[in-house]
C-alpha positions as CSV (number, residue, x, y, z in Angstrom):
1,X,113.9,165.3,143.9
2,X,115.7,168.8,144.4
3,X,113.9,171.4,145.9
4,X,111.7,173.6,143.6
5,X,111.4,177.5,143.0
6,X,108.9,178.8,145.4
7,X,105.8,176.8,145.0
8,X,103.4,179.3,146.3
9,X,101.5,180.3,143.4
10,X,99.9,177.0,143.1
11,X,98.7,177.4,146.4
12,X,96.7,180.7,145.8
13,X,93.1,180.8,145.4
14,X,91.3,181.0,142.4
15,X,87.5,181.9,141.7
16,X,85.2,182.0,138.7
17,X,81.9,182.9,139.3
18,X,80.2,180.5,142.0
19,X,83.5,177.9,141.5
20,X,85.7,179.5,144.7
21,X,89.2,177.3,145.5
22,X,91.7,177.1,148.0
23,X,94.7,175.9,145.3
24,X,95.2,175.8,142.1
25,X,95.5,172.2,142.0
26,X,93.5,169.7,140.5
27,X,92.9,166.2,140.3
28,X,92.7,165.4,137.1
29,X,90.3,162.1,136.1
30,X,91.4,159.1,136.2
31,X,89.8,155.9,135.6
32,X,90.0,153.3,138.5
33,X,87.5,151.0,137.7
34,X,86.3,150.3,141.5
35,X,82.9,150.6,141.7
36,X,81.2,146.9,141.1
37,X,78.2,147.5,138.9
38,X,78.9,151.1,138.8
39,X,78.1,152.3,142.3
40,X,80.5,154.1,144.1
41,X,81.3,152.8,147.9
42,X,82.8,153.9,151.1
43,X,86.2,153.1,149.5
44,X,86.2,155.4,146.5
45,X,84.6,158.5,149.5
46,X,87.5,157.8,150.9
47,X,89.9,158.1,148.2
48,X,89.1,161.8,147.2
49,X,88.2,162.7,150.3
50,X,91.7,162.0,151.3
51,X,92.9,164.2,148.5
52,X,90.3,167.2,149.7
53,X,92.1,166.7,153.3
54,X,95.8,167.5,151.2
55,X,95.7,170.9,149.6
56,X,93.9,169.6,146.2
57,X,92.1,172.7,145.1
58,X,89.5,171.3,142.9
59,X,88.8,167.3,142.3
60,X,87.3,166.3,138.9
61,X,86.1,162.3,139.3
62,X,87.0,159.9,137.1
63,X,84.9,159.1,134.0
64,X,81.5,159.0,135.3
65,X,79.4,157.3,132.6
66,X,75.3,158.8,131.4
67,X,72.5,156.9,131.4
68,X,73.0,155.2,127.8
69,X,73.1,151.3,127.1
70,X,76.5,151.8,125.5
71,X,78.1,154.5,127.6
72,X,80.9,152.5,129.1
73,X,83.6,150.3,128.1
74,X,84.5,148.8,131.6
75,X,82.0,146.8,134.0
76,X,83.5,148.8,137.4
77,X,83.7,151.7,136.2
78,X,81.3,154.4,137.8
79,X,77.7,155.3,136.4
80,X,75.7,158.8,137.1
81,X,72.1,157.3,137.0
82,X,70.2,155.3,138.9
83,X,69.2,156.0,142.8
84,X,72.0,153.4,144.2
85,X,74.8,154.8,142.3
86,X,73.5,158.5,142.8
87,X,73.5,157.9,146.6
88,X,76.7,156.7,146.2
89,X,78.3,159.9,144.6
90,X,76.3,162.4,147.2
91,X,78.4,160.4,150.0
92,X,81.4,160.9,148.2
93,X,80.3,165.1,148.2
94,X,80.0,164.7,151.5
95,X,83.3,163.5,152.6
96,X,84.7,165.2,150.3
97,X,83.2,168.7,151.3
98,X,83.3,168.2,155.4
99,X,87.1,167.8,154.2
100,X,87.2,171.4,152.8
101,X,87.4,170.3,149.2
102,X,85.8,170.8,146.0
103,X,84.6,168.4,143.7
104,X,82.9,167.7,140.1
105,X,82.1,164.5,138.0
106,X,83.2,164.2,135.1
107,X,80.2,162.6,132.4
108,X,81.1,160.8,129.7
109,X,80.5,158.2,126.9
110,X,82.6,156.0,125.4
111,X,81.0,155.4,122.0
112,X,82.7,153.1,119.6
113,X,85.2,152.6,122.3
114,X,82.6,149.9,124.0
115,X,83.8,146.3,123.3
116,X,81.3,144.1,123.3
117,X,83.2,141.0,124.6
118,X,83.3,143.1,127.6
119,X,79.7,142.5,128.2
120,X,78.4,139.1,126.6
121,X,74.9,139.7,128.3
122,X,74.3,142.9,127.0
123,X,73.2,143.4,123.2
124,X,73.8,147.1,123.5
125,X,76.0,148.0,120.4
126,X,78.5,150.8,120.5
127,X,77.8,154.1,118.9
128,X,79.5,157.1,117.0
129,X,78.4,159.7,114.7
130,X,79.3,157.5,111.6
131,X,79.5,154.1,113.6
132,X,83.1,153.8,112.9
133,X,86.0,152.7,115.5
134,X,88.9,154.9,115.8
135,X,91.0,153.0,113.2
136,X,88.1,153.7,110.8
137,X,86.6,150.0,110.8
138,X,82.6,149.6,111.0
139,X,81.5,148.5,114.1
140,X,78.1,149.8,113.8
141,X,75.4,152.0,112.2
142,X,75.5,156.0,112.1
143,X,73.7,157.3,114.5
144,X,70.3,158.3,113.6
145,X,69.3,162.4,114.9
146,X,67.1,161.2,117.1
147,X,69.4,159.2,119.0
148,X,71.9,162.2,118.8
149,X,69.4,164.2,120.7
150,X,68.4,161.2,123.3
151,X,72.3,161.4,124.2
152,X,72.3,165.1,124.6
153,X,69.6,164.6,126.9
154,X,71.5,162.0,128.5
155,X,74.3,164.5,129.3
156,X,71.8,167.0,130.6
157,X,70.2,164.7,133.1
158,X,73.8,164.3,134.3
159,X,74.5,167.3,134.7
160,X,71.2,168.2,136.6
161,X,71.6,165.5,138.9
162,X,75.7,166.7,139.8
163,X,73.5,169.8,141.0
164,X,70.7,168.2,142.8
165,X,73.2,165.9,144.7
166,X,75.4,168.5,146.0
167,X,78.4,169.0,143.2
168,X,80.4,172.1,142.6
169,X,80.0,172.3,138.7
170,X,80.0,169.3,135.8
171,X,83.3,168.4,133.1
172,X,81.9,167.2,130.0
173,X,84.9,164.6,128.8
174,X,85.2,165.6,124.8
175,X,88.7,164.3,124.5
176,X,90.6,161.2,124.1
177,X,88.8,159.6,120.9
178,X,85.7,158.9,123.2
179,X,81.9,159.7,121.6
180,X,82.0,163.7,121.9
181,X,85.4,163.7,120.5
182,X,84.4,161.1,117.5
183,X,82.3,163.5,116.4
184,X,85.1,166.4,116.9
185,X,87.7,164.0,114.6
186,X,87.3,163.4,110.7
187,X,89.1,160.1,111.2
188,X,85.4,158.8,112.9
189,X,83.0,161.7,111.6
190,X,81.8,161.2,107.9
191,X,78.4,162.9,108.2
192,X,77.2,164.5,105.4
193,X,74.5,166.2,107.6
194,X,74.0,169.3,110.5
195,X,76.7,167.0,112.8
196,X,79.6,166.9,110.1
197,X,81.4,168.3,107.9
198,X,84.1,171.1,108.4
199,X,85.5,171.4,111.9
200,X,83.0,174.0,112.9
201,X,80.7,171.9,111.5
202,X,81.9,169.1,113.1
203,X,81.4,170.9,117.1
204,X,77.8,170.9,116.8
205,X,77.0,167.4,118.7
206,X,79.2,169.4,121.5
207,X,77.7,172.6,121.5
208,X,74.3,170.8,121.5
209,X,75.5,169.0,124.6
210,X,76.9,171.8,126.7
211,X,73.8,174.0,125.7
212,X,71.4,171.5,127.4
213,X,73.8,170.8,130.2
214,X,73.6,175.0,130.7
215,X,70.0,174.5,130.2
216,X,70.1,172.0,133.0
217,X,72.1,173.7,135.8
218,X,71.2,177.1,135.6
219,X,73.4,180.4,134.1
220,X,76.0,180.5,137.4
221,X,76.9,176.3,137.8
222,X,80.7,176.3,136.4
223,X,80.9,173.8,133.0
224,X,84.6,172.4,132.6
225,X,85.3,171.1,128.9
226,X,87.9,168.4,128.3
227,X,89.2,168.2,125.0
228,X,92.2,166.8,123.3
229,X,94.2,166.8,120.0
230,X,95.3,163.6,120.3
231,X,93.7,160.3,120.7
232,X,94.8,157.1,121.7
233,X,95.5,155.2,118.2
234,X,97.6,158.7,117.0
235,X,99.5,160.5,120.1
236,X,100.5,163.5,117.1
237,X,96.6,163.7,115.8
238,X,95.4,167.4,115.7
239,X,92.0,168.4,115.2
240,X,93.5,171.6,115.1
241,X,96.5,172.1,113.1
242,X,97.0,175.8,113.2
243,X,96.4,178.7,116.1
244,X,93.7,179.8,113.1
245,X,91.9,176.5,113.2
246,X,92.1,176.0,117.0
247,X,90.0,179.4,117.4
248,X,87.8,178.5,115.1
249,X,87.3,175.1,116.8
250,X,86.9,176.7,120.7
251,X,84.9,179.7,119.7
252,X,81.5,177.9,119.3
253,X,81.9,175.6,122.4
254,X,83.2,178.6,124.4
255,X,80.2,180.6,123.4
256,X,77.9,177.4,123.9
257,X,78.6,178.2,127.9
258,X,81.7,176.6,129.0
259,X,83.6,178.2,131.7
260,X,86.7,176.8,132.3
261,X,88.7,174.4,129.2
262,X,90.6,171.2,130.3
263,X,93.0,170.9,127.9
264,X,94.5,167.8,127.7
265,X,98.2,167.1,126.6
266,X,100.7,164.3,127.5
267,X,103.2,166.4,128.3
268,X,102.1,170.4,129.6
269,X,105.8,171.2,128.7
270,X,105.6,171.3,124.9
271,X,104.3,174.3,123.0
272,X,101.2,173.3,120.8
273,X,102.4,175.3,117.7
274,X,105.5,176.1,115.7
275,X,106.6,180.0,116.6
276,X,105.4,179.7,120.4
277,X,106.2,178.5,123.3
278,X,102.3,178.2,124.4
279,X,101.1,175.0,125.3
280,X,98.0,173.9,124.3
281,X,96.0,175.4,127.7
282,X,98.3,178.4,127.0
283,X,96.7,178.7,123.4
284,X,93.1,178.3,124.7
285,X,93.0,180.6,127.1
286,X,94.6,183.4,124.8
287,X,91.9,182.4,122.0
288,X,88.9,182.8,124.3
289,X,89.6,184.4,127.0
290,X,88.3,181.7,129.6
291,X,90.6,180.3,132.7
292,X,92.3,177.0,131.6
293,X,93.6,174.0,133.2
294,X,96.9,172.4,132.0
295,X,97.8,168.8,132.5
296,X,100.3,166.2,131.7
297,X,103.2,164.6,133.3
298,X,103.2,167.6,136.1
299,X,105.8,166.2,138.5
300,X,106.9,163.1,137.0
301,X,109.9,162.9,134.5
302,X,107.5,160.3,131.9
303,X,104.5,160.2,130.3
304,X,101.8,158.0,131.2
305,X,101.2,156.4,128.1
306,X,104.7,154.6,129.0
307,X,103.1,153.1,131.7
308,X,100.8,151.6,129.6
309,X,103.3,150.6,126.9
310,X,106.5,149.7,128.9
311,X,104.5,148.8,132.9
312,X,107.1,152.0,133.4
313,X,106.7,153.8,136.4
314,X,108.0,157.3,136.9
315,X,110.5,159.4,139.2
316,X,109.8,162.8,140.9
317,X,110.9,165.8,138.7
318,X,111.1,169.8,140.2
319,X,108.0,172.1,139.3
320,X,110.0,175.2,138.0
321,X,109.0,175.1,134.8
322,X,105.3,174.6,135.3
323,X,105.5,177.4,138.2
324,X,107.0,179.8,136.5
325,X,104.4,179.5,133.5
326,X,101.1,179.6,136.1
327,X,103.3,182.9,137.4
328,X,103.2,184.5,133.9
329,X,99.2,183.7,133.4
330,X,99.4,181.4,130.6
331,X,96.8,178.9,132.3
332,X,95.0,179.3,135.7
333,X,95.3,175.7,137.3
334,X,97.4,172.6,137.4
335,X,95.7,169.2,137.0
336,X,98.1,166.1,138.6
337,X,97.1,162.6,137.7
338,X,99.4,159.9,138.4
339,X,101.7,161.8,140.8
340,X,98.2,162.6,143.2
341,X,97.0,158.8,142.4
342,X,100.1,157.4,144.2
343,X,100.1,159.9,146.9
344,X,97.1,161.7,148.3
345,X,99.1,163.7,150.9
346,X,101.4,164.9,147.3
347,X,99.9,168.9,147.4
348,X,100.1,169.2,150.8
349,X,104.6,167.9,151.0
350,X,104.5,170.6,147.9
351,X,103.3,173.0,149.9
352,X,105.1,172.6,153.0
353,X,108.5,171.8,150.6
354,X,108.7,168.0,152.2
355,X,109.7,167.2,148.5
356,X,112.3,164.3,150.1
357,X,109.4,162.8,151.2
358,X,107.3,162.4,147.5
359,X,107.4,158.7,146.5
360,X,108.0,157.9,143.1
361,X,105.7,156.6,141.0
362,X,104.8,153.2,140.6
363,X,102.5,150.7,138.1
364,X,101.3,148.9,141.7
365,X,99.7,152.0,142.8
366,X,97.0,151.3,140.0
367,X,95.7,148.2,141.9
368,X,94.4,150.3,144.5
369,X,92.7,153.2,145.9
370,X,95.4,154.6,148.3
């Protein structure tokens, strides 16, 4: 990899309200899947801690899952509840904070994304707004109102508990065709009632969420909202089609109380709409107003879904582009997934231009928590 531009604007601080960082690089959540029956261990401390040690602004966890029968899809992957896995989590705070770093958990739910070959003992069904799968096949019954507002309070109790434990702030995961975002999507949201309809209509499970979560943690503890046009059985899906129907999507979540948006893209480089070169982070933060956080292949020259697809991994690629866009304000922070996965000292060679010594990226690094 060639040198890049002059990487310093990455490196300067950033603050919004109570939420104060060193860099404006984040690691952005990524499932591992390495806590046996969901409780976080020494090993997974150590894994962000060693990122908080490297430069890394802000960490957001992997997928953290609420207190919910049906919340996840994977048997390892981490839970928010209970007092074993909680304890867990306020080590990994710790470590994480005596390192100079700042961290959040991400919550989330899976909904109809829970396979339930993946868990022959358990007869908990998985759940959506209309209880279809993301190729619109019935895998279960609609959800009933008062299980919508059991989940919200499911998200809340999260969220109070990131507080209580020692967290810096909460990201509620609304993207990637998981339960928040099958209610955003027409593809898996066929209510006729309050929780469908149009696209406004269809943000009200959300805005229900974050208004409890605010409820929860107080007016100054930062909320972080992940969403994403696409989902995983359509990369070109848009909940939002034009500039028009984007603000009219953001306005009632923004309003609801989040404060910064996570605005998940495969690729930060490409502009959202025709007629701009705005990404979609870009196109958020001019439509509300609120910092942003841009992500998708920073650093790497492929996409991860090729990973996934091919077992590709990926080379080292300069950060000009992406600089000189954080220069020009049209988002406030970086997140770095796979590149920060297989290196946790990646920031910190950025920082101190050691880019001959980044290692490229490669499938293995997914078998373990370097």
């Amino acid at each position: 990899m060639s040198a890049s531009r002059n990487a310093a604007p990455l490196f300067e601080p950033f603050a919004q309200g109570k939420l104060e960082l060193g860099s404006r690089i984040v690691m952005a959540p990524m499932t591992r899947g390495f806590s046996p029956n969901g409780v976080p261990g020494p090993n997974v401390a150590g894994y962000y801690r060693r990122r908080a040690e490297n430069n890394v602004g802000l960490i957001i966890t992997e997928g953290t899952v609420i207190n919910h029968p049906a919340a996840a899809a994977d048997r390892d992957v981490p839970h928010f509840y209970g007092e074993e896995a909680l304890e867990g989590w306020a080590n990994v705070v710790r470590e994480v904070h005596e390192a100079g770093g700042k961290i959040v958990p991400q919550i989330w739910h899976v909904g109809t994304a829970r396979e339930r070959e993946k868990f022959p003992e358990s007869d908990a069904a998985p759940i959506g707004p209309s209880g279809l799968s993301l190729t619109g096949q019935p895998v279960s019954e609609p959800l009933t109102t008062e299980e919508i507002r059991s989940l919200v309070a499911g998200y809340a109790q999260a969220a109070a508990d990131a507080k209580r434990i020692g967290f810096d702030g909460v990201e509620i995961h609304g993207a990637h065709g998981y339960l928040i975002d099958q209610f955003f999507w027409e593809n898996t949201n066929k209510r006729t009632d309050e929780y469908g309809g149009d696209l406004v209509g269809r943000t009200r499970f959300a805005v229900e969420v974050i208004e409890a979560v605010r409820t929860a943690v107080g007016p100054e503890f930062p909320i972080i909202f992940r969403f994403s046009q696409w989902k995983p059985v359509d990369y070109n899906a848009k909940l939002a089609p034009t500039p028009e129907a984007l603000e009219q999507f953001l306005a009632p979540l923004s309003a609801a109380g989040v404060d910064i948006f996570h605005c998940s893209t495969r690729r930060f480089w490409e502009p959202e709409f025709e007629g701009s070169e705005l990404n979609l982070a870009g196109w958020t933060k001019k439509l509300t107003g609120k910092p942003t956080i841009t992500v998708g292949s920073v650093g790497l020259d492929s996409e991860f879904t090729s990973l996934f697809a091919e077992g590709k991994g990926a080379d080292n690629v300069g950060l000009d582009a992406l600089v000189e866009r954080l220069e020009r304000g049209e988002f406030d922070l970086v997140a770095v997934g796979r590149a920060l996965l297989n290196d946790p000292a990646w920031a910190r060679k950025i920082h101190e231009d050691r880019t001959d010594e980044l290692k490229a990226f490669a499938r293995e690094a997914l078998g373990s928590l370097s």
